[in-house]
GUNU-819786 format. One record per residue (C-alpha): residue number from 1; residue in three letters; chain; x, y, z. Coordinates in nm, 3 decimals, always signed. Layout:
% residues N
<site num="NUM" residuo="ALA" cadena="A" px="X" py="Y" pz="Z"/>
...
This chain:
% residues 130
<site num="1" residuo="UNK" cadena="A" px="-6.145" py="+15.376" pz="-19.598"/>
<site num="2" residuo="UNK" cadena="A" px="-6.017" py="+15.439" pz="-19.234"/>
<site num="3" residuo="UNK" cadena="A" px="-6.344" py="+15.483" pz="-19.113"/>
<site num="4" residuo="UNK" cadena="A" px="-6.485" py="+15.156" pz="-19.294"/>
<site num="5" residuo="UNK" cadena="A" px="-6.221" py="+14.982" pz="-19.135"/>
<site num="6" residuo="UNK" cadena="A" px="-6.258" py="+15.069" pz="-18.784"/>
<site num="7" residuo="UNK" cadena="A" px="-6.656" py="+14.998" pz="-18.819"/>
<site num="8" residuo="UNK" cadena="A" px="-6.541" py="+14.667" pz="-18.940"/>
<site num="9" residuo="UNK" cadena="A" px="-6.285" py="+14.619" pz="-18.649"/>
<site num="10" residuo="UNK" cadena="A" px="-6.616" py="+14.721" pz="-18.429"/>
<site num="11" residuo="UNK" cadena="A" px="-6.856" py="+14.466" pz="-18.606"/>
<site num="12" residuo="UNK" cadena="A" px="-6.657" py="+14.181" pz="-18.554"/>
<site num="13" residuo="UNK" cadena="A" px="-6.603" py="+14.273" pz="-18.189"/>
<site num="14" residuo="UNK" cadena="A" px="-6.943" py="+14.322" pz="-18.137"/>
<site num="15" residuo="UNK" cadena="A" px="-7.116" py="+13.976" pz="-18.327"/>
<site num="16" residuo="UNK" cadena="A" px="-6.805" py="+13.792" pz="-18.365"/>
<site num="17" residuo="UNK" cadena="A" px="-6.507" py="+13.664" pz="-18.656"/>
<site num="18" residuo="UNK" cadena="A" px="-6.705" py="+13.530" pz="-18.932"/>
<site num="19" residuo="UNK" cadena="A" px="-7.040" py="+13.693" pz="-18.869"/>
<site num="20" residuo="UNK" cadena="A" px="-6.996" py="+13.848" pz="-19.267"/>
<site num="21" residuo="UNK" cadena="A" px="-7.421" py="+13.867" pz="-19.306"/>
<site num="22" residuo="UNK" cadena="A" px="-7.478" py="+14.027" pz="-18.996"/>
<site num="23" residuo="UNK" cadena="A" px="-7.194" py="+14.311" pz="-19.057"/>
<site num="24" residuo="UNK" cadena="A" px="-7.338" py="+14.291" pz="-19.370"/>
<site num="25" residuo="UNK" cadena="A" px="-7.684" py="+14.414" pz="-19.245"/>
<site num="26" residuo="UNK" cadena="A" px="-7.504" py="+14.656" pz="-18.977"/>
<site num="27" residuo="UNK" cadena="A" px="-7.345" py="+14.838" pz="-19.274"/>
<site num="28" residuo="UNK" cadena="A" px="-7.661" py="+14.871" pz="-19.474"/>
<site num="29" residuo="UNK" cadena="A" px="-7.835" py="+15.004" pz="-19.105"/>
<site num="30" residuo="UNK" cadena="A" px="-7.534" py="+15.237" pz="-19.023"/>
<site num="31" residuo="UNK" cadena="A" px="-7.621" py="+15.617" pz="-19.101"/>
<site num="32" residuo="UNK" cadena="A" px="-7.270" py="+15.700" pz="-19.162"/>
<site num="33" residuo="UNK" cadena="A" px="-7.269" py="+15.537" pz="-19.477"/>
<site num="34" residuo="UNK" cadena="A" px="-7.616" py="+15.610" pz="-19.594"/>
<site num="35" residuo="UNK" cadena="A" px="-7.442" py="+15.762" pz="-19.913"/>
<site num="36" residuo="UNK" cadena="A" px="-7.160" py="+15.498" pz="-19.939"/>
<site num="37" residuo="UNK" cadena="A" px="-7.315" py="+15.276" pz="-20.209"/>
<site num="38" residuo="UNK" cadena="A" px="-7.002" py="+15.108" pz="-20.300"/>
<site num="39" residuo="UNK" cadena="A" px="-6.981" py="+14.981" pz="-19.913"/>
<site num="40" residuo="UNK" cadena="A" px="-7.339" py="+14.949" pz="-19.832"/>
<site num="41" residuo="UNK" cadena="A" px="-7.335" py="+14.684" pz="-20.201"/>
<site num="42" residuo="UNK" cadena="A" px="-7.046" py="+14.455" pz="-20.082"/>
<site num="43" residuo="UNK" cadena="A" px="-7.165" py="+14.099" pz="-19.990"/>
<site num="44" residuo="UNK" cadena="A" px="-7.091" py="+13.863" pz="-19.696"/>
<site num="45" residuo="UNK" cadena="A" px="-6.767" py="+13.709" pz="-19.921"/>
<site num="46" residuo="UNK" cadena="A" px="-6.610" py="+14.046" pz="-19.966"/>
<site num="47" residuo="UNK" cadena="A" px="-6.626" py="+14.172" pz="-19.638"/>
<site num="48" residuo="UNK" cadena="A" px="-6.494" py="+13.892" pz="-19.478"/>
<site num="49" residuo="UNK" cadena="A" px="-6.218" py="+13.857" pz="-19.709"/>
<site num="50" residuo="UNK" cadena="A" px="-6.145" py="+14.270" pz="-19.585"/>
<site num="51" residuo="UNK" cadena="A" px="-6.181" py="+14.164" pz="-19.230"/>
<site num="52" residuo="UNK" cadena="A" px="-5.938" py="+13.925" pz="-19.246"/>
<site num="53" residuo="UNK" cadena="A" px="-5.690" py="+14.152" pz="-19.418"/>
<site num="54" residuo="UNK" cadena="A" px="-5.775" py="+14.408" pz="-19.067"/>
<site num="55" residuo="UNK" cadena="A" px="-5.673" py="+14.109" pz="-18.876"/>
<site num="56" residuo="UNK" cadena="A" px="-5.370" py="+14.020" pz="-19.012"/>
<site num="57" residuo="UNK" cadena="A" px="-5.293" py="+14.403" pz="-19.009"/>
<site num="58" residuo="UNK" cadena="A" px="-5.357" py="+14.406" pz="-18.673"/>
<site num="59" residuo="UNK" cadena="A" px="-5.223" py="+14.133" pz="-18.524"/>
<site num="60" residuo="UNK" cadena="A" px="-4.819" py="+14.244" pz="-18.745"/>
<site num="61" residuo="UNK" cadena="A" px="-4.868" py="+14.532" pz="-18.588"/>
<site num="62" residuo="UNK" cadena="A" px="-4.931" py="+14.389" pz="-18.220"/>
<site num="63" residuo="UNK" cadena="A" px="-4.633" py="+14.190" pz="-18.272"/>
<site num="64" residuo="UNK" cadena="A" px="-4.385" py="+14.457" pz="-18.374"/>
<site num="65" residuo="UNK" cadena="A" px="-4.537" py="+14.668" pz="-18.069"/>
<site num="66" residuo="UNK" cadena="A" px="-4.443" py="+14.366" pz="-17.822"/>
<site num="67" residuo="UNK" cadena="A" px="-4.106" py="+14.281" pz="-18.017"/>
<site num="68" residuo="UNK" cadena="A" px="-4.038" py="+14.661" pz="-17.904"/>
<site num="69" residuo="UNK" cadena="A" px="-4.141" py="+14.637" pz="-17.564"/>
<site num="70" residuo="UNK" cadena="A" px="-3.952" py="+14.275" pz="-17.552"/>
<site num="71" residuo="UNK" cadena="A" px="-3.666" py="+14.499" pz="-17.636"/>
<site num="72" residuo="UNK" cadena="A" px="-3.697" py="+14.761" pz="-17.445"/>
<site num="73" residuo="UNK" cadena="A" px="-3.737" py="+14.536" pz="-17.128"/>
<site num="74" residuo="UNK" cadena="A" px="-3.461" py="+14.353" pz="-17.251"/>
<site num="75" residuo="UNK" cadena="A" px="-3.217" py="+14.684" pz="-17.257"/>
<site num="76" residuo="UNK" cadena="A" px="-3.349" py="+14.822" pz="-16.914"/>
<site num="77" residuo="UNK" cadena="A" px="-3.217" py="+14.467" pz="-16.762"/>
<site num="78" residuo="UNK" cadena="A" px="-2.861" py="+14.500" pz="-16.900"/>
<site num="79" residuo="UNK" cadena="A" px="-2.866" py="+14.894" pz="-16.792"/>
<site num="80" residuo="UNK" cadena="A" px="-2.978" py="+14.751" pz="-16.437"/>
<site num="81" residuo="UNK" cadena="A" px="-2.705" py="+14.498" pz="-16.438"/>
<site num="82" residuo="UNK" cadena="A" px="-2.441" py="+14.696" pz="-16.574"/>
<site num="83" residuo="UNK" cadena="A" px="-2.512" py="+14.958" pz="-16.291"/>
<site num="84" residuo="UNK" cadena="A" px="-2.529" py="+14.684" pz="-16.036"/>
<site num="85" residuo="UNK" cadena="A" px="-2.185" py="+14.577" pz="-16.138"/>
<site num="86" residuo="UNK" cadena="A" px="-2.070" py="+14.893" pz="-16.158"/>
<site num="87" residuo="UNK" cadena="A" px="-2.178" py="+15.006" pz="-15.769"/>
<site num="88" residuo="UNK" cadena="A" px="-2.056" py="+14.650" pz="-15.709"/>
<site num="89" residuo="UNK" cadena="A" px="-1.687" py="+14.800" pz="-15.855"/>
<site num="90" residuo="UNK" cadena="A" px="-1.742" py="+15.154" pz="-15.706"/>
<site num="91" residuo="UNK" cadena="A" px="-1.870" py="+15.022" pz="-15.333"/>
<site num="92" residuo="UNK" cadena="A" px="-1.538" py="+14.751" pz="-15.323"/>
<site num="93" residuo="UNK" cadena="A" px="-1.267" py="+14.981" pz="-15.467"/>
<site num="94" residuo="UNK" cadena="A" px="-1.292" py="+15.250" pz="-15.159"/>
<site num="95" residuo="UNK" cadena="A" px="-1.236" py="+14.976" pz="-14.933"/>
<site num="96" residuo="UNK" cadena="A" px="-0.912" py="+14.886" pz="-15.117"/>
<site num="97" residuo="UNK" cadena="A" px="-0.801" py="+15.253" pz="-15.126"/>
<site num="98" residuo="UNK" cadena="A" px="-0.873" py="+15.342" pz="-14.766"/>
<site num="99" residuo="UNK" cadena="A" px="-0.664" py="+15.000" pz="-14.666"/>
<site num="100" residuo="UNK" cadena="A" px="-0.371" py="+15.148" pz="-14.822"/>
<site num="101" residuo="UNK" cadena="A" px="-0.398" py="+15.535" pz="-14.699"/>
<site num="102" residuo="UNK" cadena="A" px="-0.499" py="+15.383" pz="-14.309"/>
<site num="103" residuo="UNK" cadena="A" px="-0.120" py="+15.227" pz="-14.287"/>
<site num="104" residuo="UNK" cadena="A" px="+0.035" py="+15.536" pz="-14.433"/>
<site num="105" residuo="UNK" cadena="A" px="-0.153" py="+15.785" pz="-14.224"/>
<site num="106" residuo="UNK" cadena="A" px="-0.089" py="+15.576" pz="-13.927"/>
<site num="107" residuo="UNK" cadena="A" px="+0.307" py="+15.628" pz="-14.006"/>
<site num="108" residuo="UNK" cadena="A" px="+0.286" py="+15.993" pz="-14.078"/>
<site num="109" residuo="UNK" cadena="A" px="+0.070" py="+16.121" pz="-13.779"/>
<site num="110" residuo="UNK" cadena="A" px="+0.213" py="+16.075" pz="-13.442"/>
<site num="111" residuo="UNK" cadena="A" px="+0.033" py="+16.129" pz="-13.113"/>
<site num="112" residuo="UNK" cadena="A" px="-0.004" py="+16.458" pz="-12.969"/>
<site num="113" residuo="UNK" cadena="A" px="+0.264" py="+16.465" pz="-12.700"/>
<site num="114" residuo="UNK" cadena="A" px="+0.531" py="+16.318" pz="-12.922"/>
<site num="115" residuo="UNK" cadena="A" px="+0.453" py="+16.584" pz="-13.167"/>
<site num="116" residuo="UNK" cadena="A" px="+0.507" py="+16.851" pz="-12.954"/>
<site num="117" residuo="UNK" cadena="A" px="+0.813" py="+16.748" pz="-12.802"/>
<site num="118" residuo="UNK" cadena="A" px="+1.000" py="+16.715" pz="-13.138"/>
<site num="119" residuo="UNK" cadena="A" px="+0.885" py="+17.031" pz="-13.218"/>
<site num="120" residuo="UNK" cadena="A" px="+1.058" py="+17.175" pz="-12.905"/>
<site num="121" residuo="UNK" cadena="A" px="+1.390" py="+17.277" pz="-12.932"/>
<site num="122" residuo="UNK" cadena="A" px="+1.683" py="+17.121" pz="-12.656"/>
<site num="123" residuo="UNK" cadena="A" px="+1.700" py="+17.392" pz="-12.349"/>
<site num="124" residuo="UNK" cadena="A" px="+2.034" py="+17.449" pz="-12.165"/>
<site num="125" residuo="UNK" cadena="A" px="+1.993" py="+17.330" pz="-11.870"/>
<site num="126" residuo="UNK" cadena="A" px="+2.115" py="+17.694" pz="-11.749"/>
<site num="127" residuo="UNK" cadena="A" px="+1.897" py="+17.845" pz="-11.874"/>
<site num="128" residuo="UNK" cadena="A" px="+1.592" py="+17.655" pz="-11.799"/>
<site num="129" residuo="UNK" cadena="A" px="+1.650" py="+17.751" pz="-11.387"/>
<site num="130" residuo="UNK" cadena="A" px="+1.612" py="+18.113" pz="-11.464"/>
């Protein structure tokens, strides 16, 4: 059956939708079927009422492949735009956190010289002319 199908598929690619007598006379002329009797007998009526069950086969399963890919296309966008929003989020907050260390750290760390002369202890002044 597969294999009758797919010669139909070719047949009416080849002469056309609604050519019936001349698939007709391309099944009789095929070799593959030279032992197929029940194909090679079918008339013009019959085979076009199989080709247009192919077609409508066909053409459901066209759409379901491009409601999938509709889908698909559909679910990368929302990934892309949740990620935008999210390195939106991610590339704003740092600015807000290092806005509120700066002020602190500015507070904490004192310049060199100061530093040092906290950390020194008061000399007598005695002691300091030895």
């Amino acid at each position: 059956q597969a294999e009758e199908d797919a010669f139909l598929l070719v047949m009416m690619f080849r002469h056309g939708y609604g050519a019936a007598r001349r698939i007709q006379l391309e099944i009789r002329r095929a070799w593959q079927f030279r032992f197929n009797w029940f194909f090679k007998s079918r008339n013009p009526q019959e085979i076009q009422k199989r080709c247009d069950v192919l077609i409508r086969a066909v053409e459901r399963e066209l759409d379901e492949i491009r409601e999938k890919e509709a889908k698909e296309e559909e679910e990368k966008q929302q990934k892309a735009a949740a990620e935008a929003a999210a390195q939106k989020e991610a590339a704003a907050a740092p600015m807000e956190i290092d806005a509120a260390v700066e002020p602190a750290e500015q507070t904490e760390t004192l310049p060199k010289s100061e530093a040092a002369s906290q950390e020194q202890k008061p000399v007598d002044p005695i002691l300091s002319s030895l």
